[in-house]
N, C-alpha and C positions, 0 to 999 in steps of 0.2 A: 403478319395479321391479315394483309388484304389478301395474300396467295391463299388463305385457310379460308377466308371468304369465297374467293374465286372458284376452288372446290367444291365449297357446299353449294355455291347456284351452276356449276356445270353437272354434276348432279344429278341437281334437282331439274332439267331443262332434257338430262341425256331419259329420265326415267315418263317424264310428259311426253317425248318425243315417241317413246317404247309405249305407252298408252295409244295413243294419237293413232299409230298404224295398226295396235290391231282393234282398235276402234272402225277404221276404213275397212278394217277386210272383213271383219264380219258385217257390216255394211253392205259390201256390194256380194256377197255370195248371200245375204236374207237368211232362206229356209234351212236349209243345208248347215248353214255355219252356225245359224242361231242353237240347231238343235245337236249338233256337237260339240257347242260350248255350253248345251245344258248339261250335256251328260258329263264331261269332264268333269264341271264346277260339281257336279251331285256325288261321283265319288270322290269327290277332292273334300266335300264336306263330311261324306260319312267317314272315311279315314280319318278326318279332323275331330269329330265327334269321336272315335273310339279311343283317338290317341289322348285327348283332351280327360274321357273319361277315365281313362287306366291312370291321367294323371292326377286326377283328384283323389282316387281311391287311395296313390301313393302317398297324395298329401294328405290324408284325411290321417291316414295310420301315422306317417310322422311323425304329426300334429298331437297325435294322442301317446306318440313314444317320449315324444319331445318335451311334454309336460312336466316340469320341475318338483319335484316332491318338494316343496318349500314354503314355509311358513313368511308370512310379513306380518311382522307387529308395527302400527302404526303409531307416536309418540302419545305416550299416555294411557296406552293400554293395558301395558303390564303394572305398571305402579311400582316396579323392583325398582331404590336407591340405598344410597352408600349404609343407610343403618338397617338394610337386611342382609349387606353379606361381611358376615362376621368371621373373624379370625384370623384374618392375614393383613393387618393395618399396614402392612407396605408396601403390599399389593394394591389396596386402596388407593393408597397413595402417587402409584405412577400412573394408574389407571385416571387419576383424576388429569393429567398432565393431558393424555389422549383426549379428553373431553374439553379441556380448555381448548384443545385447535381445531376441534373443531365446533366448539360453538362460536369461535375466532376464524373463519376460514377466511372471509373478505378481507379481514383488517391484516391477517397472516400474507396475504397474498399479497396488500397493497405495502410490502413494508419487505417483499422479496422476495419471500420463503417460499415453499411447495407444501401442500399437506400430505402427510404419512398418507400411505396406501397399504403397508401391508403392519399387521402385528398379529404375531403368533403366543399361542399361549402354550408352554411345556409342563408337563406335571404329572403324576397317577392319577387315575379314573377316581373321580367323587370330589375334588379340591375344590369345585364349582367353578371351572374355567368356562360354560356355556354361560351359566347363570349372571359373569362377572360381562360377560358379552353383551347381554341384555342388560344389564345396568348401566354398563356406559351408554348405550342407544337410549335410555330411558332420561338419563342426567344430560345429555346432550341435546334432548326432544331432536331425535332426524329419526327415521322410519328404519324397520331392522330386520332381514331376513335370514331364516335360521335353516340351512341347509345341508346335508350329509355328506359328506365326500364319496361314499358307495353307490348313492342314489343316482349320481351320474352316468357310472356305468351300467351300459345297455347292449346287447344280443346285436344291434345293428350297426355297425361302426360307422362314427358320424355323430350317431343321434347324440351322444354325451357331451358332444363338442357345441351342438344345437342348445342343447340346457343351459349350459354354460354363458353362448354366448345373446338369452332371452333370459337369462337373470342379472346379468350384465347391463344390459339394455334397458329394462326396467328399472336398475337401481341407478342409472346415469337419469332417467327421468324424474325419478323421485329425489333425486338430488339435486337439480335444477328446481324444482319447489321450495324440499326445505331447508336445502345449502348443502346440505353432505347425507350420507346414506350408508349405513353399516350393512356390510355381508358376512355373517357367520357361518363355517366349514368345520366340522366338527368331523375328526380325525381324516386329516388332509393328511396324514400317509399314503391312505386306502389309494390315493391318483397321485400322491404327490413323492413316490419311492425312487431313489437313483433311478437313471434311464441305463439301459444294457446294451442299446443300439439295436432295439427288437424289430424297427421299422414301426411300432404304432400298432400289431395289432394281427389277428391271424386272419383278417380279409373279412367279407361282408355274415359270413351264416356260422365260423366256425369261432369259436370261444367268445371272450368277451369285448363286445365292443371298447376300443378306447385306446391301451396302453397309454405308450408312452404322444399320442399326439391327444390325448385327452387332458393330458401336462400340460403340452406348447400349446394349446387354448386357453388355457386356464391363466399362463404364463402373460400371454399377449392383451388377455382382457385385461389383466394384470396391472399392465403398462402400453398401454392403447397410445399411439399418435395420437394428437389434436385435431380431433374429426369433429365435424359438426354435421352428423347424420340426415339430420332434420329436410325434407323436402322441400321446405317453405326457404330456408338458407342456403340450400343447393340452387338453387330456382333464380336467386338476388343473387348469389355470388356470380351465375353464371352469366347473368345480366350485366354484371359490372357495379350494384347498387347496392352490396353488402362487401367493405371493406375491412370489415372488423376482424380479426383473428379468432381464430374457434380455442374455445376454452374447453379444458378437461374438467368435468365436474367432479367433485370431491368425494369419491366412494371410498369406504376404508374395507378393506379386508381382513376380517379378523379367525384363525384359525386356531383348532384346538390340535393337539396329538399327544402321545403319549413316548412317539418314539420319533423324538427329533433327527435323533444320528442317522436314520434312514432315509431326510427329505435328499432333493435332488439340490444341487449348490445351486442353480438357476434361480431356486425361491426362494435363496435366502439373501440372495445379493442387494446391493441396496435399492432402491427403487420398490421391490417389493416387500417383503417380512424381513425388513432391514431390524427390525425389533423386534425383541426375544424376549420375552416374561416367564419365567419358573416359579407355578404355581403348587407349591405343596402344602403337607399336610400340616395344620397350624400344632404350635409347639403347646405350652403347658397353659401358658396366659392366652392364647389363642383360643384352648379348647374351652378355657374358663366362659369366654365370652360366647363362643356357641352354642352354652349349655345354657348359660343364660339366658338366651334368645330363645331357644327351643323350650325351656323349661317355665318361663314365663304362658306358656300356650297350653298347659297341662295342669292337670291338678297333680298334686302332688304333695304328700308331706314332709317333716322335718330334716328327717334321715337320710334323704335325695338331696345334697347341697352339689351345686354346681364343683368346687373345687374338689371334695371328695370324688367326683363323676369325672372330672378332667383327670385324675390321679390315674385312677384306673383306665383310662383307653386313650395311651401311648401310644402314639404311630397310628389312631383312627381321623382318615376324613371327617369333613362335615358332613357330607352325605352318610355315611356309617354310623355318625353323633344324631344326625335325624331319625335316622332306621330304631338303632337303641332306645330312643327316646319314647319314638313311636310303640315299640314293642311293650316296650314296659306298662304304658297305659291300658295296653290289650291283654296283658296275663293279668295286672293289678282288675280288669273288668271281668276277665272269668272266673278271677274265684270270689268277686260279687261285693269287692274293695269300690268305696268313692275314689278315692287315691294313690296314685302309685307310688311306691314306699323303694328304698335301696335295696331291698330282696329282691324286689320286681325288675329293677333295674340290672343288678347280679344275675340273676335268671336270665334276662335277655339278652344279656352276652353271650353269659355260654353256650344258650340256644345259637344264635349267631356265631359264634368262634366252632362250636364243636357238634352243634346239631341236636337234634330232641335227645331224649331219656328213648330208652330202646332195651328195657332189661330183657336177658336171657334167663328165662323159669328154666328149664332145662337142663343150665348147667351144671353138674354134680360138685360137691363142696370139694373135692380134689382138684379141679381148673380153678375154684375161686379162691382157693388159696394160692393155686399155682399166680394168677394174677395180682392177687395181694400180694405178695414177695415183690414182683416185678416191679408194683408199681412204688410199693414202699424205698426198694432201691433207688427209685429216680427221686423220692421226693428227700428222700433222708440228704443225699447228694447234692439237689439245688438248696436246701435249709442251708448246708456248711459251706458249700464252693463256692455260690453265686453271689457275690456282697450288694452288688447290684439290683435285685432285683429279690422279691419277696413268692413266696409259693401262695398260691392262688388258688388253686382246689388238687386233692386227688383225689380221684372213683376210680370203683371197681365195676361199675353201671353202663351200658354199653352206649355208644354215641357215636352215629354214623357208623365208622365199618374199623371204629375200633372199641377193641372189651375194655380197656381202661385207660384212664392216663394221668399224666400228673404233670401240671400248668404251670408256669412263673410269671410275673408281671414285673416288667424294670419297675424302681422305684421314682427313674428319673431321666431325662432324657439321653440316652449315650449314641455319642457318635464317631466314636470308635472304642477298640478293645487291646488291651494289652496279652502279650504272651502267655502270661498265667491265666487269662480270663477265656482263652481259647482252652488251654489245655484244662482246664475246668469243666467247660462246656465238652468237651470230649467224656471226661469222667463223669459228667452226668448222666451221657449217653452209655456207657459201658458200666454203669451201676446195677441198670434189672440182673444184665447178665451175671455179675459177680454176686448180686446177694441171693438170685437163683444156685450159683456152684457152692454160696458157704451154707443157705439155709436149709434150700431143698434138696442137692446133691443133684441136681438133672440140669441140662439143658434144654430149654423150649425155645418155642420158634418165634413166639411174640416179638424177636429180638430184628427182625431185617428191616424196619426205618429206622431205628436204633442204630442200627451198625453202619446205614449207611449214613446217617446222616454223620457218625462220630468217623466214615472214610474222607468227607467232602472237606469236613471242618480241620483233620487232618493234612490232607492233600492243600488246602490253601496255604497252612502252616508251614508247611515246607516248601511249597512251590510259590506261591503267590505274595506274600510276605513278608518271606527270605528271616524266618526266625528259624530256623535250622541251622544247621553247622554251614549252609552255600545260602549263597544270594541270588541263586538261576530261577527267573521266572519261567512258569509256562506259557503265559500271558504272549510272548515273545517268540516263541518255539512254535508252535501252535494248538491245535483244540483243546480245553479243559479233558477231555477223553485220554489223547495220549499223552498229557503230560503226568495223569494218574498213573497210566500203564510204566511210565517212564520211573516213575517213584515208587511205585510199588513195595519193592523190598523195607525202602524205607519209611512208607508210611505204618506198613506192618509192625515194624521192631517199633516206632511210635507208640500204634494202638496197644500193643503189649505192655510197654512201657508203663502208660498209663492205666493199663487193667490191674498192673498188679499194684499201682497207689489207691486204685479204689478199693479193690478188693481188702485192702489192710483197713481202708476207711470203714466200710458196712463191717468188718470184723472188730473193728474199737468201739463202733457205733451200736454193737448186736442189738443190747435192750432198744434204743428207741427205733431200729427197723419193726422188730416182733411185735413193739407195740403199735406202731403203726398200720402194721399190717391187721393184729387182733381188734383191732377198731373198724378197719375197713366192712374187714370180714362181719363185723356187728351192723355199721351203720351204711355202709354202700360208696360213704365218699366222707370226704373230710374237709372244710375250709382250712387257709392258712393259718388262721387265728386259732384252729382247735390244735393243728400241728405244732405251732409255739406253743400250748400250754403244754401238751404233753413233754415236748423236752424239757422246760420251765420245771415240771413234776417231777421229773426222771435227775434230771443232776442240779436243780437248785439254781439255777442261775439263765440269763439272757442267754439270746444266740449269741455265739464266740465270733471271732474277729476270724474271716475268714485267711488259711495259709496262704503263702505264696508258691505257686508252683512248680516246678521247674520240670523238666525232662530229663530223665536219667539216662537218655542215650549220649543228649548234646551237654549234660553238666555233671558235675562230681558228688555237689548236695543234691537231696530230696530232703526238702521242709515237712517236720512233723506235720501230722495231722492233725491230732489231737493232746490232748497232757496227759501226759501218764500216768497219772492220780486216776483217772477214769476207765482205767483197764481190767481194775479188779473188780468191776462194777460190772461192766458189762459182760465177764464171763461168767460173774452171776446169773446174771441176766438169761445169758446164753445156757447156762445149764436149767434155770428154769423153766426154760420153753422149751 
């Protein structure tokens, strides 16, 4: 300690001493030295001035790159708690966990512990994982800033590292007021994707500023040593008059994605997004209660009950349950209703799932019957195959960039399918086709989402799985692409397989395709309810117990279709159309 004193005053004595003489020599040369020590100091200043200026213009622009697209809500401001986000109670419920430590972070600390720093939110787009961000900042009262993971990157490499670490900064001060301080990242893929060893970046003017050292910033803020920034603490410690240990203030990091399996393992390690939360789509009692919430803020009449509304939109976010809700109030308002009624709300699905009404005047009654067959085929197919799920409309009316179609709605939540429930869904797809070859005798081309999707649904079946006669994935092998090529031959004797149990199907079924179709052709589309009356008319009785499937290439039986009492009916049928 005294040698590091001794230093600083030999120094400070060698740099007096270097003043001192040329203090003497321009002394005693006066005229001469005074006035080539003016001119020196004069361009010594204008170089100083210019270099001074190029450097503020540099910092000006920075300054103005460096600026954080980010929002701060301060507590109290939003007013979002636990009874506005509805539908995932257990979700709720860990989220309530995070708010107890840190509305505990002193008494946490004095009893050991550390407080989380990082919690990630996994889930699809609309679950409300920002929205559940802002609730917890809000139940906890700490201040809360909501920032994009894209927004950081910038054309100057650096500057996003800058953002970073001045939103950082900021939230470390605001967490010294109100004890802790939430940062929201909303699809922290965007910076946070495996590292490839790129170096960070392709240099100051070419691509995007950032890569992968846009990461290890983000990383490091992350998990910062115990620094105590502050000038006034620098100042006392250097003194010797501040002995205290610098403390980490308690910022949480809270991050949204959609595609977890792409972060880099650095951010997920503990320390940082050591917690994982998978926020999905709320189930049947879930959606109950977010229809309830929404629907309470609507006028609305009898026929709109929440649990009917949860029924029908299976696998819809709350964000999607908002939109519906919303829509519905705006058609029930144009056609000049106080209140929206379950048409209203029917309508704004299918507006939403398949797009406005778009008829084609134009088309000659030879393509609209060509498409009533088509679509008849698909719907007669989901009525008998799918036990699962209920048919839900078919048109013949155009929607988006297709001439018709015909819908199904599970009845119930499934979360997985059995072998027969695949090869069903195949037969449903190769139905247009087949009641196109018995009805109209031609092939048309409506048929290519149709075929592929009954190749995909196929190809999984065999390859993915292993309900085939093998158990070889392609999963393992590698890309969905060639493990199709690889199966080929035998996805085809599959699809065959199946075309010709449909094909027997729509030919037992003749009367209620024709009538199905003769209806279209009249009304433009048909609910499901009008689809069960007519079979209900046609043979007397409920929908049938749907068959069990099998595959006639990998089994010996094929399960009837139908009863054979109902054969001599429908050739009736079939001779009178």
């Amino acid at each position: 300690m005294r040698r590091y004193r001794w230093i600083k005053w030999r120094k400070f004595l060698l740099w007096l001493g270097i003043l001192a003489i040329l203090g003497l020599l321009l002394w005693v040369g006066r005229p001469t030295s005074f006035y080539i020590a003016y001119s020196v100091l004069s361009l010594a200043f204008q170089l100083l001035f210019a270099v001074v200026f190029i450097i503020i213009q540099f910092v000006a622009l920075f300054w103005f790159l460096a600026r954080g697209r980010t929002y701060w809500v301060l507590p109290g401001e939003t007013g979002a708690t636990w009874d506005d986000y509805r539908g995932n109670p257990e979700i709720v419920e860990n989220a309530k966990r995070i708010v107890l430590l840190l509305k505990g972070v002193k008494e946490f600390k004095e009893m050991g512990g550390e407080a989380i720093r990082g919690f990630l939110l996994c889930g699809p787009p609309g679950t409300g994982k920002s929205y559940l961000a802002q609730v917890i900042a809000n139940e906890a009262q700490v201040p809360f800033a909501y920032a994009s993971a894209p927004s950081f990157q910038n054309m100057f490499f650096g500057v996003g590292n800058l953002k970073v670490m001045r939103l950082y900064k900021k939230a470390r001060k605001l967490a010294k007021v109100y004890g802790a301080c939430i940062i929201f990242i909303d699809e922290i893929d965007a910076i946070g994707m495996k590292r490839q060893g790129d170096g960070g970046g392709m240099g100051m003017m070419f691509g995007m500023g950032g890569g992968s050292g846009l990461l290890n910033e983000l990383l490091l803020q992350m998990d910062p040593p115990n620094l105590d920034g502050s000038w006034i603490a620098k100042s006392l410690r250097s003194l010797g008059l501040r002995r205290k240990k610098a403390e980490r203030p308690a910022v949480l990091t809270v991050a949204a994605t959609n595609l977890p399996d792409v972060l880099d393992p650095a951010l997920l390690r503990p320390g940082r997004f050591d917690r994982q939360l998978w926020v999905d789509s709320p189930d049947y009692d879930g959606r109950i209660d977010v229809f309830q919430y929404y629907l309470k803020k609507v006028r609305h009449d009898r026929s709109l009950t929440p649990e009917k509304a949860a029924l029908d939109t299976i696998g819809y976010s709350p964000a999607q349950i908002k939109h519906i809700v919303n829509e519905s109030v705006v058609i029930a308002h144009q056609r000049g209703a106080q209140e929206a009624s379950y048409e209203d709300f029917r309508a704004a699905m299918e507006t939403y799932e398949w797009g406005l009404k778009q008829p084609l005047r134009s088309m000659s009654e030879d393509e609209k019957r060509n498409v009533a067959y088509h679509e008849a085929g698909h719907a007669v197919a989901q009525y008998l195959l799918k036990p699962h799920s209920r048919v839900w409309k078919v048109t013949i009316i155009r929607r988006g960039d297709a001439l018709g179609l015909a819908a199904t709605k599970p009845t119930t939540e499934r979360y997985n399918r059995s072998d027969s429930e695949i090869l069903g869904e195949i037969q449903v797809c190769l139905a247009a086709r087949a009641a196109e070859e018995e009805f109209l005798g031609k092939k048309l081309n409506g048929v290519t989402s149709d075929l592929q999707q009954a190749t995909q649904l196929a190809g999984a079946y065999l390859g993915m799985v292993g309900m085939g006669d093998e158990l070889f994935s392609w999963l393992a092998a590698g890309t969905r692409v060639d493990g199709l090529k690889a199966l080929r031959p035998k996805i085809n004797e599959l699809l065959k397989d199946q075309m010709q149990q449909v094909r027997q199907l729509v030919r037992e079924y003749a009367g209620f395709v024709h009538a199905i179709a003769e209806e279209l052709l009249l009304r433009g589309d048909l609910t499901g309810e009008e689809i069960e009356g007519i079979y209900e008319r046609l043979y007397g009785e409920t929908r049938p117990v749907p068959p069990v499937i099998k595959s006639g290439v990998f089994a010996d039986a094929v399960a009837e279709v139908a009863p054979a009492k109902m054969a001599e009916e429908d050739d009736d049928s079939k001779e009178s159309s």
